[in-house]
N, C-alpha and C positions, 0 to 999 in steps of 0.2 A: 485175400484182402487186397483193394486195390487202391492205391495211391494217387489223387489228383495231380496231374502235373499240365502244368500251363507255362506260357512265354510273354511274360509283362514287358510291354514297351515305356519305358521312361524317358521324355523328355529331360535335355540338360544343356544347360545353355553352353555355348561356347566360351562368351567374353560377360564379365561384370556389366558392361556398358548397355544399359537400356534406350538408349537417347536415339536411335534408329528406328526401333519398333515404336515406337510412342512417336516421332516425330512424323512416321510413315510418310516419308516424300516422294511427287512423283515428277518425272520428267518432261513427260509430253502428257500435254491436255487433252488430247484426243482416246490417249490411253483411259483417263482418266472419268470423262465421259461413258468411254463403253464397259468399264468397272461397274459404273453408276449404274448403267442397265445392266449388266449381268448379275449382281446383287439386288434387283429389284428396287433400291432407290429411285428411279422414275415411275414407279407404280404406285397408287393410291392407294390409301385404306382410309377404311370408314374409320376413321378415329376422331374422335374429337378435341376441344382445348378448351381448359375454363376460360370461362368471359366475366363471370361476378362471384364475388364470395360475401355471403353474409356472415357476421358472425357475432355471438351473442355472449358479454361477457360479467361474473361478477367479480368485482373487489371489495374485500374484507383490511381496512383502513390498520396501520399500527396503529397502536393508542399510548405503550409506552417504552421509554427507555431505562434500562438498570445498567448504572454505572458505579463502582464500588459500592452495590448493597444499600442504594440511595435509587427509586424510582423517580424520575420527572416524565413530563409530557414529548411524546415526540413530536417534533417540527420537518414537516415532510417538505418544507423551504431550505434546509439547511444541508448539509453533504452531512451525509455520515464521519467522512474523517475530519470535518470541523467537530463534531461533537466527541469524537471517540480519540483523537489523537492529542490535543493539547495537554498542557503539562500540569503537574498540580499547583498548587498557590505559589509560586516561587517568585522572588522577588524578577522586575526587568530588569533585563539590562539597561544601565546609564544612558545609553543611547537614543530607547526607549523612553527612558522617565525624562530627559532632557528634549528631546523632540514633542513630545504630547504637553509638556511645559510650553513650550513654544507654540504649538499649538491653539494652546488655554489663549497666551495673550493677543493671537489675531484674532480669537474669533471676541475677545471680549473689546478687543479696540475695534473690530469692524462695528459690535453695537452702539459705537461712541463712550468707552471708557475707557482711563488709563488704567496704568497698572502697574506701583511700587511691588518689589519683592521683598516682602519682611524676610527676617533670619530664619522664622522655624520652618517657610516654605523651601529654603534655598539648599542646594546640593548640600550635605553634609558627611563628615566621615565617607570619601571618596577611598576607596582603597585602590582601586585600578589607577595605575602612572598613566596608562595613555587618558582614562578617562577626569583626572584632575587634571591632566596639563587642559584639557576641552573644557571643565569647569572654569580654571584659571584663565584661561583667554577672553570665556565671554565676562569675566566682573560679573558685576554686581547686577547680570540680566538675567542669568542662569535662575527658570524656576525647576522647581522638581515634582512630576507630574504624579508622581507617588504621593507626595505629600500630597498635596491640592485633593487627590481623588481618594484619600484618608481624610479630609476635612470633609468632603462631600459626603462623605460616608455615614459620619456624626450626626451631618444635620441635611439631611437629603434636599433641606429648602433652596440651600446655598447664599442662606445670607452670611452665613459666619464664616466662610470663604471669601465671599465679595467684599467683605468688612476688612479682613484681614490684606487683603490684596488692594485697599483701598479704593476699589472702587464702588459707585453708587450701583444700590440695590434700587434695580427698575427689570419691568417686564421683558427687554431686549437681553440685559447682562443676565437674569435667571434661565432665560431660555437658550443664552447662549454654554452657560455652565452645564446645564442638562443635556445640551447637545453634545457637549464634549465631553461627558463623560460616558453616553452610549457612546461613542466614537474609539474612546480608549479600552472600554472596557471590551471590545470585537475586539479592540487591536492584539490587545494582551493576548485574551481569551484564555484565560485561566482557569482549569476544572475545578470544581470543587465538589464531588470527590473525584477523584480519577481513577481512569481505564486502565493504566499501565500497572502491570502487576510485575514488579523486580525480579520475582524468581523466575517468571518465563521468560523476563526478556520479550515481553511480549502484552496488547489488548484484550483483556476480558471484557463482554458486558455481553447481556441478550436481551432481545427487542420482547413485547409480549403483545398477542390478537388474538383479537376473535373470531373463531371462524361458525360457518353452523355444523362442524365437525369438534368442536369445542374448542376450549382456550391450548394457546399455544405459545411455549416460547420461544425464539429463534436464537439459540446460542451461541456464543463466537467466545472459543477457549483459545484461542493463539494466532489474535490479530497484528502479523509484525509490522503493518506499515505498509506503506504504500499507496493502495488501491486496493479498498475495500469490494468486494464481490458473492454475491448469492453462496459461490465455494465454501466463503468461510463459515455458514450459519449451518447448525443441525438443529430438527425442532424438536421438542419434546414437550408432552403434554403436560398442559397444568392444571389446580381447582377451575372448573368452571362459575366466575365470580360476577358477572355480568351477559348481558346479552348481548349477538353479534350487530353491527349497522352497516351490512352490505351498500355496497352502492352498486347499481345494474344498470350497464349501457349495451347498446346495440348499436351495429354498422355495418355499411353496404358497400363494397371496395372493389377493385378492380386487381386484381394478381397479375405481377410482371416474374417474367422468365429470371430466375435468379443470377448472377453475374457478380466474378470475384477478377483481382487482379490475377495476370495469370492465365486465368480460365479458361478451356477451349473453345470452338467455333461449336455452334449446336447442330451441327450437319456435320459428319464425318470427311465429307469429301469435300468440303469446303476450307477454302486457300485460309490458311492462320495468318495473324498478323505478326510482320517480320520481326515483331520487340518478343516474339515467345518463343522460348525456349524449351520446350521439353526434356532436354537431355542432359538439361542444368540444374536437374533439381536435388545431385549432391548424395544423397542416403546410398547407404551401402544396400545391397538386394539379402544382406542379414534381417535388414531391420521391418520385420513381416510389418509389424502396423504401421510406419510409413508408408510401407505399399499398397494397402488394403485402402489409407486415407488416399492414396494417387489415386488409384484405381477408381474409387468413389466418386472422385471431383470431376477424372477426364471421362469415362466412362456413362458415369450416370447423373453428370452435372445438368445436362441437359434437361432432365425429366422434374427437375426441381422450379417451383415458383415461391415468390414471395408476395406475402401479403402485410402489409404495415399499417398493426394494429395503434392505436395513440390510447395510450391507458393512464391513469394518475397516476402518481408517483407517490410509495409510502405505504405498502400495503402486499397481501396475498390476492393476486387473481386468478381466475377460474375460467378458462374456457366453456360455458357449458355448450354451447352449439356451435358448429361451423358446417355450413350449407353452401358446396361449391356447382354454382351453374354453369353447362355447358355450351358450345354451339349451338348445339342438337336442343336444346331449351330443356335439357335432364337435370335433374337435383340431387347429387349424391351427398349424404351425411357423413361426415368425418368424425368418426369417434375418438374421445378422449384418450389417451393411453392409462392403459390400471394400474394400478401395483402388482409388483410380480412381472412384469411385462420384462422380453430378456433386451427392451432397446426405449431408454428414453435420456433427456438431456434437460439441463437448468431445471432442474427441482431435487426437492428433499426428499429424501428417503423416507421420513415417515408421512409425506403431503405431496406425494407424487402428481395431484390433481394440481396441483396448485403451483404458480410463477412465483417467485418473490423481484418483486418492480422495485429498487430502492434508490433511495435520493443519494447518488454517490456524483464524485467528481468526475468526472471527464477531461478535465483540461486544468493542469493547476499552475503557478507560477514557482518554481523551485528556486530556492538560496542557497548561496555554497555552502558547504560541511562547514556548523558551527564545533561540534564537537565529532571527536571519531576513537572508540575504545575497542582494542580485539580482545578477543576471551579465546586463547589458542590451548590447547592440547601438547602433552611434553610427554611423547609416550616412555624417552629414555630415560627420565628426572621421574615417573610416575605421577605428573604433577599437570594442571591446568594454570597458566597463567596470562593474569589482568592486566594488561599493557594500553595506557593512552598514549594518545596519537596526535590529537589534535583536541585542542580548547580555546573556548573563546574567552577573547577579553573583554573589558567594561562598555568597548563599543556595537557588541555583535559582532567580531569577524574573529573568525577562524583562526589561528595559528598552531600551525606543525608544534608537535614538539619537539627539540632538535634532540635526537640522541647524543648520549656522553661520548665523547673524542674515545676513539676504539686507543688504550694503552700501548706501547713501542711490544713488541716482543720481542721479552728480554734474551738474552743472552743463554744458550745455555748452561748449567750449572757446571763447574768445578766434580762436583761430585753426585748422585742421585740425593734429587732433592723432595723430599715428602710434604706434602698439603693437605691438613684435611678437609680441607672443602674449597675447590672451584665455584666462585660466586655466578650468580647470573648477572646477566644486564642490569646496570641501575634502573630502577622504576619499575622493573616488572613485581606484579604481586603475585607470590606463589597462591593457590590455590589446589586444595585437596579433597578427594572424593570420602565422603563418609554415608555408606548405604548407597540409597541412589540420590542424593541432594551430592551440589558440589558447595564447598564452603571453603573461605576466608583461611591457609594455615596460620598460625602461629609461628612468629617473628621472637629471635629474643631482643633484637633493635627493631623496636615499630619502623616504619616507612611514616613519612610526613604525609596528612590527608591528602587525599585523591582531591585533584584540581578542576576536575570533571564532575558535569551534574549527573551524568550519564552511572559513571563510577561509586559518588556518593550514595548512593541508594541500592548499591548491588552488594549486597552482603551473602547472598544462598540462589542459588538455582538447581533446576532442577538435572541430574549427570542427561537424561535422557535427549532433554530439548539442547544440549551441550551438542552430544554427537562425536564424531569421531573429527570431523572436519573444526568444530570451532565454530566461533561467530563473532561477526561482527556489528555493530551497535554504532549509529550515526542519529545527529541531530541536524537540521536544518529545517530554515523557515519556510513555509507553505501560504499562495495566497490562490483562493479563488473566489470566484462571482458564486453567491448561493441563488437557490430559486427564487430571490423575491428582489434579486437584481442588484445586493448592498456586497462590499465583498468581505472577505474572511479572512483573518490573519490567525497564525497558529507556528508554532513551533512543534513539527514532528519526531515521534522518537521511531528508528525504523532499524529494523533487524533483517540482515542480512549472514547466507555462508560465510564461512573462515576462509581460510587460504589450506587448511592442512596443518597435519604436524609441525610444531615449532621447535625445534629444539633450542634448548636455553645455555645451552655447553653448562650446567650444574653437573658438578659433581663431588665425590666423597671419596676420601682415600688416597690420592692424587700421588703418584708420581711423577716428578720431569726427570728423564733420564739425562744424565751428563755426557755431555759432546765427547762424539770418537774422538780417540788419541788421533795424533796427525801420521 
């Protein structure tokens, strides 16, 4: 019997440091040059380069939105997180209903009317101190834009408002009310039903279309905020209930060599610009898929073009044809990628063929933390615990909540002294795991309601979307420009990681041991 034996050579690096090889510099230009010809860089090949891409596309329109179990119409004008993020009916802030008040009476004095404030319009039962001291200073001009837009509500005419606010009912003052009340009602933007589902901590809803592969719905089970994206949605088939209303465009383009920041020179032996760095790009040579993505970018960046297709927004699209023309006047067909295929990107697993294009924001205007709740983990206590952080007042802003003054440490005891139970921090709510939901424990002294809106409405979640790390839970206000150019006000609910384990110093049993004799 005879034994194969052979002598494997294995490369091994010396030093971590990639930043030499990837940098490859050279000294003298002349060396550099005759590289160039000894490697065949100055030789020709018949290769060619695209010059035109046709490409030929269909979209399959959304048609609607399910948000809490309530279908409406989608509006492929509007950002997705204008529609999916705002909060439920919940009353404004004072701020709010006091501003949009103010509002009411310029635009009804710019039509030429005045405008008494009777009593049932006027701020009433103010609970917030900052926000009555704002009531009391303005007297008796404070209207409350809640109320007014509860009158309009009754009588959509708006004479029984204009009556009430005494002023004359003409075509300027009704059209000035009607204006102002689309105005407020974007401002608010109040769901009704809503997206936020408490025990995830998180957006449900899913989109539904028609494709000519049948009906489809695009589901989104654990939207936390943010920046909505293709990532979140899985399709799954539904009744076919309707027929599909593709729309089919076609166009003729020109493909530019692709370029990122970064990126290298698309000739190897060509001088990089002095702002790049190769050998700064940080990852340990552990970390295989960051070097596989380097590798990608420097290596094979070059063979990459881009072609920028302009598609409508609000819908499933379809590449079916792309016809790239060359130099040489050749026509090569670029096929679709299938399913099953081991290399594809932006699409859904069960609509591989298919883009999802969606009307999201891009650029928002963010407000600082109106409220801020953590939900931490207490592995030594057994326990999850609800702690806010920050609540807002009657004006919209933010406020810390200050922690209780940490007590003197006292003295040690005289003698060993037994406790049975080391309390936690005031304010935090214990919280205990039953199965896999986490729930609310039991208190034999309640804790006074949660001051938070955030808080109010968390009574169960689910242990899994908890985690080991915890989470956190922030509110602040959102504004952007939608597609039809009007903008969007909305107050986001957005989930965020924990920080980790929290320990709460609870405990049971307690002794303090009594100070060493001297």
């Amino acid at each position: 019997m005879r034994l194969p034996v052979w002598t494997r050579l294995e490369p091994e690096a010396a030093a971590d440091d990639v930043g030499a090889g990837l940098a490859a510099p050279a000294a003298d230009p002349a060396w550099l040059l005759a590289r160039q010809w000894q490697v065949g860089e100055l030789t020709a090949e018949d290769a060619a380069s695209p010059v035109a891409v046709e490409v030929t596309w269909t979209q399959f329109p959304i048609d609607q939105i399910v948000l809490g179990g309530v279908a409406r119409r989608f509006e492929a004008t509007v950002p997705l997180e204008a529609i999916l993020e705002p909060e439920p009916a919940v009353q404004p802030s004072w701020r709010t209903r006091l501003t949009a008040g103010a509002a009411l009476r310029d635009r009804l004095s710019a039509a030429g009317a005045s405008v008494v404030v009777p009593a049932k319009l006027a701020p009433d039962a103010v609970d917030d101190p900052v926000a009555r001291a704002l009531v009391r200073g303005l007297g008796g001009r404070a209207l409350d834009g809640e109320a007014a837009l509860t009158a309009l509500t009754r009588d959509p005419t708006g004479a029984t408002l204009l009556t009430a606010l005494a002023a004359p009912i003409t075509a300027a003052t009704t059209a000035a009310v009607t204006a102002w009340a689309t105005w407020y009602r974007a401002r608010t933007s109040r769901a009704a039903p809503s997206a936020w589902t408490a025990e995830r901590a998180a957006y449900q809803a899913h989109l539904t279309v028609t494709t000519d592969a049948g009906r489809w719905a695009l589901v989104a089970d654990a939207y936390r905020g943010g920046r909505f994206d293709w990532a979140e949605l899985r399709a799954e088939p539904r009744p076919l209930d309707r027929p599909p209303t593709p729309v089919h465009g076609q166009a003729a383009l020109l493909p530019a060599p692709i370029s990122f920041r970064g990126g290298p020179a698309r000739r190897f032996f060509e001088f990089e610009d002095a702002a790049i760095d190769f050998g700064g790009l940080g990852e340990s040579v552990d970390e295989l898929a960051s070097r596989l993505l380097v590798e990608v970018a420097l290596v094979y960046g070059g063979d990459w073009f881009v072609v920028p297709v302009e598609l409508p927004v609000g819908g499933l699209c379809r590449l079916d044809r792309v016809a790239v023309r060359s130099t040489f006047g050749e026509v090569t067909a670029i096929a679709a990628p299938r399913a099953g295929e081991p290399w594809r990107a932006f699409t859904l697993a069960a609509l591989p063929e298919f883009l999802p294009i969606l009307p999201t924001v891009s650029r928002s205007l963010e407000g600082p933390l109106l409220e801020q709740v953590a939900v931490a983990r207490d592995e030594g206590a057994n326990l999850a615990w609800l702690i806010e952080r920050r609540v807002a007042d009657g004006l919209d802003r933010g406020q810390p909540l200050a922690a209780p003054p940490a007590p003197a440490a006292p003295a040690p005891p005289a003698l060993d002294r037994y406790r049975p139970i080391a309390p936690p921090p005031a304010g935090w709510r214990p919280w205990v795991q039953r199965g896999d939901v986490v729930v609310p424990a039991g208190l034999p002294t309640p804790l006074p309601p949660p001051r938070t809106a955030l808080a109010a409405t968390f009574t169960r979640m689910r242990a899994a979307d908890l985690g080991r790390d915890g989470l956190m839970l922030e509110r602040r206000w959102q504004v952007a420009i939608a597609g039809d150019g009007q903008p969007r006000a909305w107050v986001e609910r957005r989930q965020r990681p924990g920080a980790g384990d929290l320990p709460s110093g609870l405990g049971f049993d307690v002794v303090d041991r009594a100070a060493d004799p001297p």
